[in-house]
Backbone as JSON Lines, residues from 0, in Angstrom:
{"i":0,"aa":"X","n":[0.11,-11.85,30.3],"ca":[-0.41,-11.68,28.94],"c":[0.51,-10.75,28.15]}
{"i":1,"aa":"X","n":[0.94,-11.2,27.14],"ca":[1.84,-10.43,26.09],"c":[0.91,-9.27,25.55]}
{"i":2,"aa":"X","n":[2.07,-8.36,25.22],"ca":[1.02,-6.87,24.44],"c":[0.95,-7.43,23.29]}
{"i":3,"aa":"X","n":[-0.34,-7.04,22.41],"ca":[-0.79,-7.57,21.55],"c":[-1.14,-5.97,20.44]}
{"i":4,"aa":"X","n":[-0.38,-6.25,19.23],"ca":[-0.74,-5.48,18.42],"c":[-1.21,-6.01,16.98]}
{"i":5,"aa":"X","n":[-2.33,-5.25,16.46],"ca":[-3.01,-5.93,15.89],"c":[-2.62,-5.25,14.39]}
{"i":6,"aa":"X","n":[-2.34,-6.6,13.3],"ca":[-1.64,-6.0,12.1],"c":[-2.96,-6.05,10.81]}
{"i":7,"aa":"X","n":[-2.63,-5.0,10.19],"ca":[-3.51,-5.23,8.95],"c":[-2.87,-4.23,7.78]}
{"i":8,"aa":"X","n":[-3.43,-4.61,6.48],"ca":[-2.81,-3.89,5.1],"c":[-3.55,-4.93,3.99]}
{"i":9,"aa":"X","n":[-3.85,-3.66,3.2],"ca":[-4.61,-4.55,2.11],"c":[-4.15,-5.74,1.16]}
{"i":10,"aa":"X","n":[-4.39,-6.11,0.25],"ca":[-4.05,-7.67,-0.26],"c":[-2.6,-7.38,-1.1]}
{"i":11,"aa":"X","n":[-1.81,-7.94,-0.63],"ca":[-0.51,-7.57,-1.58],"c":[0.57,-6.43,-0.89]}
{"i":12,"aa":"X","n":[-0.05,-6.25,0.19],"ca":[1.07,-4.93,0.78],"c":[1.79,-5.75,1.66]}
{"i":13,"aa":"X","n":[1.93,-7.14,1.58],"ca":[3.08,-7.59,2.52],"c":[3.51,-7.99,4.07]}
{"i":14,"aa":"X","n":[2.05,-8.35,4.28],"ca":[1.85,-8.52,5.72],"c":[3.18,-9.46,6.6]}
{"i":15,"aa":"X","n":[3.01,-10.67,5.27],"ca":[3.56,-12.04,5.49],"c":[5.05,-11.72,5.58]}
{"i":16,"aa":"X","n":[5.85,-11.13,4.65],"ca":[7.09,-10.33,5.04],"c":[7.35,-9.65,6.16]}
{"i":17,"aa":"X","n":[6.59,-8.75,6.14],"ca":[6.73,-8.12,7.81],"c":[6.79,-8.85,8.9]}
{"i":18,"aa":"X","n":[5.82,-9.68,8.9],"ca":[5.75,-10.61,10.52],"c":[6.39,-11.16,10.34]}
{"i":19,"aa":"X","n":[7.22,-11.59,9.07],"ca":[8.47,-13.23,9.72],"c":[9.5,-12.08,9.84]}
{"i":20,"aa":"X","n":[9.72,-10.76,9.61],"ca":[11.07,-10.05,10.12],"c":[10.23,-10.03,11.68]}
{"i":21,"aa":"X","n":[9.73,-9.9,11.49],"ca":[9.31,-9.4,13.18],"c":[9.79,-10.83,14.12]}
{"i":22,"aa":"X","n":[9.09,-11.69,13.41],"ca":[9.34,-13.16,13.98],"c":[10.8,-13.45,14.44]}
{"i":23,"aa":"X","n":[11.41,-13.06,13.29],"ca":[12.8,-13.45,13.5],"c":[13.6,-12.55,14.55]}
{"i":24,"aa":"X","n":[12.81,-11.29,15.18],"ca":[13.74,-10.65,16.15],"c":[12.56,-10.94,17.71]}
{"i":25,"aa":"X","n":[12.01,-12.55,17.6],"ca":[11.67,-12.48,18.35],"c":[9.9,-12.41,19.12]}
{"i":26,"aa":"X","n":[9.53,-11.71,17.7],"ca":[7.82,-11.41,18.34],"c":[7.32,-12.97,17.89]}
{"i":27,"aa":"X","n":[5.79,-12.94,18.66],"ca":[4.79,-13.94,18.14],"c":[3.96,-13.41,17.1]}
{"i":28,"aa":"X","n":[3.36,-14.68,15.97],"ca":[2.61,-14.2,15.43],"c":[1.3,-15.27,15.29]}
{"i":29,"aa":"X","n":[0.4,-14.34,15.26],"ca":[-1.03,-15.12,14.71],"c":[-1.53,-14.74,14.09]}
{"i":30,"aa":"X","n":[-1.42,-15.95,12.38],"ca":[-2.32,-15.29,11.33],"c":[-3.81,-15.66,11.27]}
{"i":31,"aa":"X","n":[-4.37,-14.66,11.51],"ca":[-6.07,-15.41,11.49],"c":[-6.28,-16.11,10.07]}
{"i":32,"aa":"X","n":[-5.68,-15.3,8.46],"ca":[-5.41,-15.86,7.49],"c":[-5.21,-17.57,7.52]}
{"i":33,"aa":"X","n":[-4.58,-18.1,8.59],"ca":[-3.69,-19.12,8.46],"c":[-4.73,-20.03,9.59]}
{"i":34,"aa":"X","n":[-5.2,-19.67,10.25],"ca":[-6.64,-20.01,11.0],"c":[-7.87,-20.1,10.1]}
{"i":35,"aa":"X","n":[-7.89,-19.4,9.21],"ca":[-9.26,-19.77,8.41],"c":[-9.04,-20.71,7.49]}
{"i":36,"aa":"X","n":[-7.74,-20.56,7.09],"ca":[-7.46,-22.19,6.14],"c":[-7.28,-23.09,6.76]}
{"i":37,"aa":"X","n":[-7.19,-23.68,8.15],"ca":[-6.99,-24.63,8.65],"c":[-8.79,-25.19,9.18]}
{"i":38,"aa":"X","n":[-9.66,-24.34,9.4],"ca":[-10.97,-23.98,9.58],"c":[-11.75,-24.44,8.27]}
{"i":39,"aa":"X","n":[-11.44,-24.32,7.25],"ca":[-12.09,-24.63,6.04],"c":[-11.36,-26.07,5.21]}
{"i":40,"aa":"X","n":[-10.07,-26.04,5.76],"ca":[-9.48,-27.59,5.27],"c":[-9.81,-28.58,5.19]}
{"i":41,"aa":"X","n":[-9.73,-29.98,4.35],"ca":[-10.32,-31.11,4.68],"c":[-10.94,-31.43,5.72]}
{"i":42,"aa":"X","n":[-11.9,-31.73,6.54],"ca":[-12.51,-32.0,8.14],"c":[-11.7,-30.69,8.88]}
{"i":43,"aa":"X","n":[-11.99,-29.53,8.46],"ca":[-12.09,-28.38,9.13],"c":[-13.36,-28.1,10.2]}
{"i":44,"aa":"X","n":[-13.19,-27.32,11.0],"ca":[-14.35,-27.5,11.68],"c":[-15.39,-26.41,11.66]}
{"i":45,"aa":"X","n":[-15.32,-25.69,10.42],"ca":[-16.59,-25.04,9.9],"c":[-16.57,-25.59,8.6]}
{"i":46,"aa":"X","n":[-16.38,-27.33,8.16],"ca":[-16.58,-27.71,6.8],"c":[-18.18,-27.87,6.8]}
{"i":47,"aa":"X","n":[-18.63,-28.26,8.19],"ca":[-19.77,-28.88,8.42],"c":[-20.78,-28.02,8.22]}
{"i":48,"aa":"X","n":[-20.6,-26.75,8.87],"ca":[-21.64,-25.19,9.05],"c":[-21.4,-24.92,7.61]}
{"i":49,"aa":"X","n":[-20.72,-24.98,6.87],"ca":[-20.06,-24.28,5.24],"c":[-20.99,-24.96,4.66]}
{"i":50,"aa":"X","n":[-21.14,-26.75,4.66],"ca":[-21.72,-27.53,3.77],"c":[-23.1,-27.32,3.95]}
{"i":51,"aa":"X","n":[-23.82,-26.86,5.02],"ca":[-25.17,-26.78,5.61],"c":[-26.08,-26.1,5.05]}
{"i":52,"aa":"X","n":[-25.01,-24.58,5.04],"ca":[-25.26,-22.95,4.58],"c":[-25.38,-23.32,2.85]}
{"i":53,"aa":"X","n":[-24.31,-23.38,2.47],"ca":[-24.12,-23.51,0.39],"c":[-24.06,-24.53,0.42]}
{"i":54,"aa":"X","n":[-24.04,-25.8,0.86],"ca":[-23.88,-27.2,-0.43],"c":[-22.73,-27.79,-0.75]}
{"i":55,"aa":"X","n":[-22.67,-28.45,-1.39],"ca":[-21.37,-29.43,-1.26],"c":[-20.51,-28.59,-2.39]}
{"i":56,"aa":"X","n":[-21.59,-28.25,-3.49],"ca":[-20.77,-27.86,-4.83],"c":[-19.92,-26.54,-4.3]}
{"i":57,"aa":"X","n":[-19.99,-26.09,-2.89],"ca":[-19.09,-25.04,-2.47],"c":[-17.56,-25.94,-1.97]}
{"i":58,"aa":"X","n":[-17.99,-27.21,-1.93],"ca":[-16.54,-27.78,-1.31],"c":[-15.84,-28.48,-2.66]}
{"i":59,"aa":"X","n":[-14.13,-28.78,-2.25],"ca":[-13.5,-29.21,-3.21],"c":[-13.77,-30.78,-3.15]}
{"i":60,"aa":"X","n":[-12.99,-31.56,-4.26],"ca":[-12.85,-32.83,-4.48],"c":[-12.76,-33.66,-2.79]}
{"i":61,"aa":"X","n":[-11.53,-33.02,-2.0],"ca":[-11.14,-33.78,-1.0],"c":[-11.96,-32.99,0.3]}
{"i":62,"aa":"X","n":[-13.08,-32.56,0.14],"ca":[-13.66,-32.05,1.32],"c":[-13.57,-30.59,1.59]}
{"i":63,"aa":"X","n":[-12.79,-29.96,1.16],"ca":[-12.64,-28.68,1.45],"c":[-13.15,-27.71,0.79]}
{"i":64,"aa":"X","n":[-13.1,-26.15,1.65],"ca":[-13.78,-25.67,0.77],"c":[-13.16,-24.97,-0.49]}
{"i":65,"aa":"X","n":[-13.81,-24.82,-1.47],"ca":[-13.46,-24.35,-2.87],"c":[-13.8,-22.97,-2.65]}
{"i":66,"aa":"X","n":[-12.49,-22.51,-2.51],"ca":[-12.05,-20.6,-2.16],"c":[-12.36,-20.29,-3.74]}
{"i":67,"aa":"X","n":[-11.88,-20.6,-4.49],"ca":[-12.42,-19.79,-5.7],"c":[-13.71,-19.75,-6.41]}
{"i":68,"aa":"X","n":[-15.0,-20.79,-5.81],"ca":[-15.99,-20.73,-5.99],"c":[-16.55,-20.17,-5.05]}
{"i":69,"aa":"X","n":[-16.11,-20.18,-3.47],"ca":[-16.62,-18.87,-2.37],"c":[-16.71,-17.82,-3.03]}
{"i":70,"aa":"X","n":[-15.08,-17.48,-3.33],"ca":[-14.94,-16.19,-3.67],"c":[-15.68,-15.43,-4.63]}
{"i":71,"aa":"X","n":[-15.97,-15.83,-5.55],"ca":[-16.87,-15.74,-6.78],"c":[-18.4,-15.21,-5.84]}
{"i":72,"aa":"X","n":[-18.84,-16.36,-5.02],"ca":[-20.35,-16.21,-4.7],"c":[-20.57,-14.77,-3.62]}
{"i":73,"aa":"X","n":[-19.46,-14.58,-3.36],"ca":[-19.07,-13.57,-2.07],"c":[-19.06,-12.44,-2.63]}
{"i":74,"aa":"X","n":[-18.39,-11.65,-3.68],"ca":[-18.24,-11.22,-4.2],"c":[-19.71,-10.63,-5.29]}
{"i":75,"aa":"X","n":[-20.72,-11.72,-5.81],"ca":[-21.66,-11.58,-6.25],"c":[-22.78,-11.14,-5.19]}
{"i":76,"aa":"X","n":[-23.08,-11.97,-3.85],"ca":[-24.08,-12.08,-3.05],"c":[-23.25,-11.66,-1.82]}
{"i":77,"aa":"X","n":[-23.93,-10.61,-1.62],"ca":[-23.6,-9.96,-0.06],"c":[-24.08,-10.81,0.95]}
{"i":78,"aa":"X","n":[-25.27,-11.07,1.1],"ca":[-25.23,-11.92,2.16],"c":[-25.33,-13.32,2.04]}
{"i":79,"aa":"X","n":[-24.29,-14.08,1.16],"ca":[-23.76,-15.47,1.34],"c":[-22.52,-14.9,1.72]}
{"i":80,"aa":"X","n":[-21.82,-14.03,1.38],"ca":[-20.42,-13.48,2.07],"c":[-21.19,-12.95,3.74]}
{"i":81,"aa":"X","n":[-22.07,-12.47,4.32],"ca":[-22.21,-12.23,5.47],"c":[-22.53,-13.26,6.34]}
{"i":82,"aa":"X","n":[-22.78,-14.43,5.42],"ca":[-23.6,-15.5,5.92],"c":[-22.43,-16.23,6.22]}
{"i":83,"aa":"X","n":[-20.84,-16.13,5.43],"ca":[-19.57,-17.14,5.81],"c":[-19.23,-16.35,6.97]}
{"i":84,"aa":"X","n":[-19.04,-14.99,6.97],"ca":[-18.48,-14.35,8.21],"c":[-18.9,-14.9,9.5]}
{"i":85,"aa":"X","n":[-20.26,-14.98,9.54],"ca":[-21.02,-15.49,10.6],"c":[-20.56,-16.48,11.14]}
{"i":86,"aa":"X","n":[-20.38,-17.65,9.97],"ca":[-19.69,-19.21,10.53],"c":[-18.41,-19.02,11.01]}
{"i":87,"aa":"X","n":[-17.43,-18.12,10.13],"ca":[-16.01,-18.21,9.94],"c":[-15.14,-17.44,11.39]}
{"i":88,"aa":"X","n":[-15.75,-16.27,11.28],"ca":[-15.54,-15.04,12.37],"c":[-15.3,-15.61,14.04]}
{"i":89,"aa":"X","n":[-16.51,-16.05,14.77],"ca":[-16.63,-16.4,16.14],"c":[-15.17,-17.71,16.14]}
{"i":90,"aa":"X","n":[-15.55,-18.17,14.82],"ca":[-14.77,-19.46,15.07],"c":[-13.36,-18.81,14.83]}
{"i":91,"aa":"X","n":[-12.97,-18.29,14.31],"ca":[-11.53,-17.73,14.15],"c":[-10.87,-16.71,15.6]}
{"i":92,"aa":"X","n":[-11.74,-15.18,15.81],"ca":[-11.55,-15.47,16.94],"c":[-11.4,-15.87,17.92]}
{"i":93,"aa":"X","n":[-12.12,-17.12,18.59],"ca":[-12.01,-18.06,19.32],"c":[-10.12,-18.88,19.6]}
{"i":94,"aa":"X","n":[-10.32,-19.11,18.11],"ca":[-8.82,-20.08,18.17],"c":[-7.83,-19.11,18.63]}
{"i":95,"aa":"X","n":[-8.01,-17.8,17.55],"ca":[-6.99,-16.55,17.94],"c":[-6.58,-16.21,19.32]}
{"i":96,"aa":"X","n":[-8.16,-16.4,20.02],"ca":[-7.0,-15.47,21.48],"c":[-6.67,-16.85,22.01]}
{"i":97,"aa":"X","n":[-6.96,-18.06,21.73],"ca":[-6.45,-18.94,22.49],"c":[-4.64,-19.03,22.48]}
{"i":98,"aa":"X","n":[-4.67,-18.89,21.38],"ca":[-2.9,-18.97,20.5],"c":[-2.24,-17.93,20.97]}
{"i":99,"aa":"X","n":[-3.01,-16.73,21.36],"ca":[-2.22,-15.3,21.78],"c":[-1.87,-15.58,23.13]}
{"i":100,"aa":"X","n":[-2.88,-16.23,24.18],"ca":[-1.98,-16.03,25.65],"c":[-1.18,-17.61,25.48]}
{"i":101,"aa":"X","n":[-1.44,-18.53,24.47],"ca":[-0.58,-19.78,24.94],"c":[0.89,-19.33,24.36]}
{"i":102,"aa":"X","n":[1.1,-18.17,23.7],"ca":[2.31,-17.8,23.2],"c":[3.74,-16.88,24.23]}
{"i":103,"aa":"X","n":[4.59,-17.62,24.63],"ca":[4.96,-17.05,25.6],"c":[6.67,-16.28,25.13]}
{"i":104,"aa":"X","n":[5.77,-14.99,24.82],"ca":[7.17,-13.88,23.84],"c":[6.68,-12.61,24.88]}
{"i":105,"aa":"X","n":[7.28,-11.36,24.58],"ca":[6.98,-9.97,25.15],"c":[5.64,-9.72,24.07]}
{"i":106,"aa":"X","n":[5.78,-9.76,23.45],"ca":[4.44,-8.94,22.16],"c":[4.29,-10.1,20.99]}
{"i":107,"aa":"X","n":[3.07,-10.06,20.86],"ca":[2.44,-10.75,19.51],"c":[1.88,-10.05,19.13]}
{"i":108,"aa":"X","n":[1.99,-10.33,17.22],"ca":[1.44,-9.56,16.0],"c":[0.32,-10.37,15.91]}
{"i":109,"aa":"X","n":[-0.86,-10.19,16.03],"ca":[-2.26,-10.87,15.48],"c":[-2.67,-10.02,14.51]}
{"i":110,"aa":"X","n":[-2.75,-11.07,12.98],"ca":[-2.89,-10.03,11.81],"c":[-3.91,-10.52,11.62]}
{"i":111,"aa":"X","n":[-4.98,-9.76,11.36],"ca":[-6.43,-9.43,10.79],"c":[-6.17,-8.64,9.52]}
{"i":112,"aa":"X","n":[-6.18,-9.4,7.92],"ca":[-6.36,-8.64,7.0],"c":[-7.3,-7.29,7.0]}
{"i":113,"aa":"X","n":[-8.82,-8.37,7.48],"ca":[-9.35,-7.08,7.47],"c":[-9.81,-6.46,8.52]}
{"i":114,"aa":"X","n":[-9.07,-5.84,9.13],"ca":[-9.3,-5.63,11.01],"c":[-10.05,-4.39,10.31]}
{"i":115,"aa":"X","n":[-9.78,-3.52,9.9],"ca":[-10.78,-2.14,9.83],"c":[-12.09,-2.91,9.22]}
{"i":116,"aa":"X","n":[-12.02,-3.49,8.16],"ca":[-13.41,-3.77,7.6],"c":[-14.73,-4.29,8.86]}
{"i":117,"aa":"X","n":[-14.24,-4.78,9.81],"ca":[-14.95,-5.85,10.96],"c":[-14.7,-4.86,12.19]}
{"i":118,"aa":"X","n":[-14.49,-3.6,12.21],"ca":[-15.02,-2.86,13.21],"c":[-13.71,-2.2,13.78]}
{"i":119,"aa":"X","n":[-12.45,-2.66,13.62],"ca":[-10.79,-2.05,14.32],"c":[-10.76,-2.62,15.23]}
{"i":120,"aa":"X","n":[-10.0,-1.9,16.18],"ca":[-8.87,-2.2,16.67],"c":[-10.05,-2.91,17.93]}
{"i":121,"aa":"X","n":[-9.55,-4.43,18.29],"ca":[-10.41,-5.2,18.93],"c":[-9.86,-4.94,20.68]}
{"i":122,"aa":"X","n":[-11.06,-5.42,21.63],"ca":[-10.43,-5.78,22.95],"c":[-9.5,-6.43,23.4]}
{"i":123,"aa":"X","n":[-8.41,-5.94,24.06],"ca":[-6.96,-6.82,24.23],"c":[-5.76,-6.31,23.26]}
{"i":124,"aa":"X","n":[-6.3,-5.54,22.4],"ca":[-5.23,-5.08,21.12],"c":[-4.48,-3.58,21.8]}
{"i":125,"aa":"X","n":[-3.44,-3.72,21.72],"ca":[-2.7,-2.53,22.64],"c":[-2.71,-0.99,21.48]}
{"i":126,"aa":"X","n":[-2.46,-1.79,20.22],"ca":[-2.02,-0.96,18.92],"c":[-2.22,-1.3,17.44]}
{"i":127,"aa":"X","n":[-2.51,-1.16,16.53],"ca":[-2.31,-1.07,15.62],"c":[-1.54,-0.8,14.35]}
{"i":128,"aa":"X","n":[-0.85,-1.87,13.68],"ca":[-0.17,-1.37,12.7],"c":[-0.33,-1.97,11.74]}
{"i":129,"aa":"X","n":[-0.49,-0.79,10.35],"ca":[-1.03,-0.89,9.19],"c":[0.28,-0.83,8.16]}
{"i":130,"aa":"X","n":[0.08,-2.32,7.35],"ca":[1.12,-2.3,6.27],"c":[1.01,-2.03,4.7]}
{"i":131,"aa":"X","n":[1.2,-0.41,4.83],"ca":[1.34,0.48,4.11],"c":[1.95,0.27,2.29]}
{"i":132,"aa":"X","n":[1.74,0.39,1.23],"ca":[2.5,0.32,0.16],"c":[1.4,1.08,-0.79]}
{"i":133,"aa":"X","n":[2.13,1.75,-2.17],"ca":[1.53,2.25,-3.69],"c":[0.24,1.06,-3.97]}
{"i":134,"aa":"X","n":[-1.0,1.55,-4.55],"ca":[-2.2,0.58,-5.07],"c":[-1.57,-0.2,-6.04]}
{"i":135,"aa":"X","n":[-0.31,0.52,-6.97],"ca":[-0.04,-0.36,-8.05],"c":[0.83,-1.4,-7.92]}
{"i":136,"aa":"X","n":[2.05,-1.42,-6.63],"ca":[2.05,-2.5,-6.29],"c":[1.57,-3.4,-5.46]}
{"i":137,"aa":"X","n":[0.61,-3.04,-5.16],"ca":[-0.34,-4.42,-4.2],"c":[-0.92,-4.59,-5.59]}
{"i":138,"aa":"X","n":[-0.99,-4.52,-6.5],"ca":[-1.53,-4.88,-7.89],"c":[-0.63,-6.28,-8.06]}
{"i":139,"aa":"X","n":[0.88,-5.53,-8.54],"ca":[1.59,-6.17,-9.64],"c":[1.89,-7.12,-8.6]}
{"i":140,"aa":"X","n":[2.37,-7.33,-7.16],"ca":[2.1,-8.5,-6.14],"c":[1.51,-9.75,-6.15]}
{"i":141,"aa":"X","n":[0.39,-9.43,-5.96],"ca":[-0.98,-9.88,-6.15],"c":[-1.16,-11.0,-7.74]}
{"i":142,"aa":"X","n":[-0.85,-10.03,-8.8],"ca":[-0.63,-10.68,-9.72],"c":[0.44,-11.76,-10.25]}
{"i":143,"aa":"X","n":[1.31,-11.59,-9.36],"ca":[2.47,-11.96,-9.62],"c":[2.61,-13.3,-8.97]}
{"i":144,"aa":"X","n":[1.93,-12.85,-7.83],"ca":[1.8,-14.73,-6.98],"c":[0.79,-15.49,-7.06]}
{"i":145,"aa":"X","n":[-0.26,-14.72,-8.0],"ca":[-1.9,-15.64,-7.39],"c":[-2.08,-16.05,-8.71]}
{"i":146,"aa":"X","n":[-1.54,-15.07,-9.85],"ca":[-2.49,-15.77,-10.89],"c":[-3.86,-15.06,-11.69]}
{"i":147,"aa":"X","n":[-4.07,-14.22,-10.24],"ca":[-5.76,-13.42,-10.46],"c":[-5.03,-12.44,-11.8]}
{"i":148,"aa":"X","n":[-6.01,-11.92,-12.52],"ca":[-5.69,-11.26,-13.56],"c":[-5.77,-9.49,-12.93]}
{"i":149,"aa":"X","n":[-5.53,-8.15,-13.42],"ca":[-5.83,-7.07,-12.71],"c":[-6.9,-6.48,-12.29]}
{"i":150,"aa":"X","n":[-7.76,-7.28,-13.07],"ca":[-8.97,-6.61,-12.97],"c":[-9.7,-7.47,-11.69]}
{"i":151,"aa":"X","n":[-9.54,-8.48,-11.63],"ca":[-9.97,-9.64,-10.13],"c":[-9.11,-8.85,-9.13]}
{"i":152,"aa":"X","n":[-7.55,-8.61,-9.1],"ca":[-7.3,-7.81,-7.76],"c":[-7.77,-6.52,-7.62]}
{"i":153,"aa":"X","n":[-8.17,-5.9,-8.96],"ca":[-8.76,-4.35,-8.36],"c":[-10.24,-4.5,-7.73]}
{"i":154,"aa":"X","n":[-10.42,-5.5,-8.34],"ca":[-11.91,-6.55,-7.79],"c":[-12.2,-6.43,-6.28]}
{"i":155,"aa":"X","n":[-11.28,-7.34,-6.2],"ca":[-10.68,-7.6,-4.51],"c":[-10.62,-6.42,-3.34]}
{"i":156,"aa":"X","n":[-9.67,-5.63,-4.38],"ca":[-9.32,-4.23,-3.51],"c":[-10.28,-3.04,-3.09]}
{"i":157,"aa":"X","n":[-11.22,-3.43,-4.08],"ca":[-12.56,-2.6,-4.19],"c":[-13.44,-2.89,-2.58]}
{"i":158,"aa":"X","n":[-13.36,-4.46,-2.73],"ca":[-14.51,-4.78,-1.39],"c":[-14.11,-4.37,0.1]}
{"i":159,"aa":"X","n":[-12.29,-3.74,-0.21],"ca":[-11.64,-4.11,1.18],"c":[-11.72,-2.32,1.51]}
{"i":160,"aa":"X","n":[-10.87,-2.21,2.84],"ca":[-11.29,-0.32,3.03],"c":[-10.16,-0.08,2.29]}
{"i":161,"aa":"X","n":[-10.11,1.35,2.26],"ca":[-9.27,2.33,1.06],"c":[-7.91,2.63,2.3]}
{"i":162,"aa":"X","n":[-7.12,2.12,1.4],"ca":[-5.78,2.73,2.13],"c":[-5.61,4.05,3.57]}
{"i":163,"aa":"X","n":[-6.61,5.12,3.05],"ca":[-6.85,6.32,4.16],"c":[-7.74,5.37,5.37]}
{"i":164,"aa":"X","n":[-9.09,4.99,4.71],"ca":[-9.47,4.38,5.69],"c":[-8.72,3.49,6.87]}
{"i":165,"aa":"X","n":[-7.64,2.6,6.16],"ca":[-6.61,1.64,7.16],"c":[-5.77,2.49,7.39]}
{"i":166,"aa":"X","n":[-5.17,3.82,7.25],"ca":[-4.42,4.68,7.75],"c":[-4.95,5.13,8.94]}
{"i":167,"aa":"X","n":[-6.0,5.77,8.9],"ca":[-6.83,6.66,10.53],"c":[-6.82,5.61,11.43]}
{"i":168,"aa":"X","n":[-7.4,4.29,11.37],"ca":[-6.77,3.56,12.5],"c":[-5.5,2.84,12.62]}
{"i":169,"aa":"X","n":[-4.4,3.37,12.29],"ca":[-3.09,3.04,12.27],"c":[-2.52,3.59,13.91]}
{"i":170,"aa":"X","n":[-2.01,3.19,14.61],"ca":[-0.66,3.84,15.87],"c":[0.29,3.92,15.28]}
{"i":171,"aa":"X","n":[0.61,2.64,14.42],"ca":[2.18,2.46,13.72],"c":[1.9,2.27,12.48]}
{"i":172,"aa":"X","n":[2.56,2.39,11.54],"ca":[2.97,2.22,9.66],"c":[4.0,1.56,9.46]}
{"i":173,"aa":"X","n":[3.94,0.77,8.41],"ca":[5.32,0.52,8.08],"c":[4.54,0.71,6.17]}
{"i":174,"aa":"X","n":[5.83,1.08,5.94],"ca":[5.78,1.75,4.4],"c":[6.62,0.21,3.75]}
{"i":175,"aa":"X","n":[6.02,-0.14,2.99],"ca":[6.29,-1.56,2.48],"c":[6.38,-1.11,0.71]}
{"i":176,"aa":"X","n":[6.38,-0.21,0.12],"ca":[7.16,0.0,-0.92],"c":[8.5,0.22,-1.5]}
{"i":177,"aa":"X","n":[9.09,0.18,-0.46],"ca":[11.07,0.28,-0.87],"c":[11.47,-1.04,-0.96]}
{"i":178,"aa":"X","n":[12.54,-0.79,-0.41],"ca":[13.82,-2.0,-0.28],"c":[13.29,-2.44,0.35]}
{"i":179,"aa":"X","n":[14.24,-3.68,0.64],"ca":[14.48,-5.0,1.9],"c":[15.29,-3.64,3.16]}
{"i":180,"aa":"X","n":[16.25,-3.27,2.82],"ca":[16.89,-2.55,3.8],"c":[16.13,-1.79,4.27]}
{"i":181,"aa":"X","n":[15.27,-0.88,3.56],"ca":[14.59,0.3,4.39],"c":[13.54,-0.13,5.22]}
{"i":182,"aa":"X","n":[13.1,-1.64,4.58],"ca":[11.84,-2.18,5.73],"c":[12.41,-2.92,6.82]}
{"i":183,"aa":"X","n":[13.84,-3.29,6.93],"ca":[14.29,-4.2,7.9],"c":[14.18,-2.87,8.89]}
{"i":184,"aa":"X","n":[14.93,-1.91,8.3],"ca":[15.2,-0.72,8.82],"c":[13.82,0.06,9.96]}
{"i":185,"aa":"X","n":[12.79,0.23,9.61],"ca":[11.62,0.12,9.99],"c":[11.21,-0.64,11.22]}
{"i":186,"aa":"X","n":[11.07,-1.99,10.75],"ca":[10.52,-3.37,11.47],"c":[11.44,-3.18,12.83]}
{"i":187,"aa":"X","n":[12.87,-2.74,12.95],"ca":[14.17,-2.73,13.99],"c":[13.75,-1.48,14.88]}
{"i":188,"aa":"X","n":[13.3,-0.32,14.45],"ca":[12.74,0.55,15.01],"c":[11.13,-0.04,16.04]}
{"i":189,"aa":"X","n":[10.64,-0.4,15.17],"ca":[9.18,-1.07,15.79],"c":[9.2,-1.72,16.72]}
{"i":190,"aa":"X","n":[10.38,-3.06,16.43],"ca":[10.07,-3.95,17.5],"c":[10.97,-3.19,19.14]}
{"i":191,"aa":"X","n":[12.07,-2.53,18.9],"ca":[12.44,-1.61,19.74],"c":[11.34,-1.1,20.79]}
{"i":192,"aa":"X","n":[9.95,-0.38,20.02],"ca":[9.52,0.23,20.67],"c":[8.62,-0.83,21.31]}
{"i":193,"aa":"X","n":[8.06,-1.89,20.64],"ca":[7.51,-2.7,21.16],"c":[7.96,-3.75,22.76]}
{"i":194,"aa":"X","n":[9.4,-3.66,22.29],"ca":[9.84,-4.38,23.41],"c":[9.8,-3.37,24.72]}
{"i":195,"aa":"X","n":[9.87,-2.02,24.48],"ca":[9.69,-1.38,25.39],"c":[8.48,-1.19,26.29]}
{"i":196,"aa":"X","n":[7.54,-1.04,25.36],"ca":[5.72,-0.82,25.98],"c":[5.91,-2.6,26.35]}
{"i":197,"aa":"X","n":[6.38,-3.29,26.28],"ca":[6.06,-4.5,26.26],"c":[6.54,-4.5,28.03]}
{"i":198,"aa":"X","n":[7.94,-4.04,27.97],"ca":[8.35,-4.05,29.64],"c":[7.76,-3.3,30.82]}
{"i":199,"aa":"X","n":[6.79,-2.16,29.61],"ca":[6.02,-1.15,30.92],"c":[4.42,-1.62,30.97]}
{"i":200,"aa":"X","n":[4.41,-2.72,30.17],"ca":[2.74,-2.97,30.53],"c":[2.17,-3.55,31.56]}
């Protein structure tokens, strides 16, 4: 079983950058992100539990579900957002650790956006590392690729934990507000140490 460290950072601090440098010197990655869209996709296999719970008018034209009308109801109603976790969660875990031991590297990154929000650092997770950056650019990010206006990502940022909060359960940081150089710079240090705990586990 590969050491498994578990990544998280709030919306816009750059997760997706980090893990393909990581990728590229080598680590595995599993985005649960990238598991819940495949989970909610056309004949996903919580389209069925989704349609049961809210209704069709929660799914899109071609079957899937309509994230920006979730998001909206989630956001309004706490427990229709506790009520997707329920469906979404077991089922995402599930796929996750399957993908983690079929992955055959020294260490995999399994990123949980919101690993602090859902309790930290899980069973099997060796470490934690939190990807760190300024509130105002996980703003101008955010805005810059999605579309959402500032007030929907401060929206967003509101429901998720506060930077300190994803700091105290941090082992590792990476500071994702500089350069390309200073984060390659970083990521080369990390996976270093990783490959090391990786040979003494």
């Amino acid at each position: 079983m590969a050491l498994v460290v578990g990544v998280t950072g709030g919306i816009g601090s750059g997760k997706t950058t980090v893990t393909r440098l990581f990728e590229q010197r080598g680590a595995g990655v599993v985005d649960t992100d990238e598991i819940a869209r495949a989970l909610t996709a056309p004949g996903g296999e919580a389209i069925a539990a989704i349609r049961a719970r809210f209704g069709a008018a929660y799914l899109d034209a071609k079957g899937g579900l309509d994230r920006g009308a979730m998001r909206a109801l989630a956001f309004r109603d706490p427990a229709a957002r506790r009520d997707l976790e329920a469906i979404l969660h077991p089922m995402i875990r599930a796929h996750a650790d399957r993908m983690v031991v079929a992955l055959d590297v020294p260490y995999v990154l399994l990123v949980v956006p919101l690993l602090v929000e859902t309790g930290g650092k899980r069973s099997g997770m060796t470490r934690v590392l939190v990807i760190d950056c300024p509130e105002q650019v996980q703003i101008e990010r955010v805005v810059r690729r999605s579309g959402l206006s500032v007030d929907q990502v401060k929206a967003i940022m509101a429901a998720q934990a506060t930077r300190v909060q994803r700091l105290a359960h941090a082992d590792d940081i990476i500071d994702n507000g500089g350069d390309q150089a200073g984060l390659a710079a970083q990521v080369d240090s990390l996976h270093r140490r990783y490959m090391s705990l990786a040979e003494h586990a």
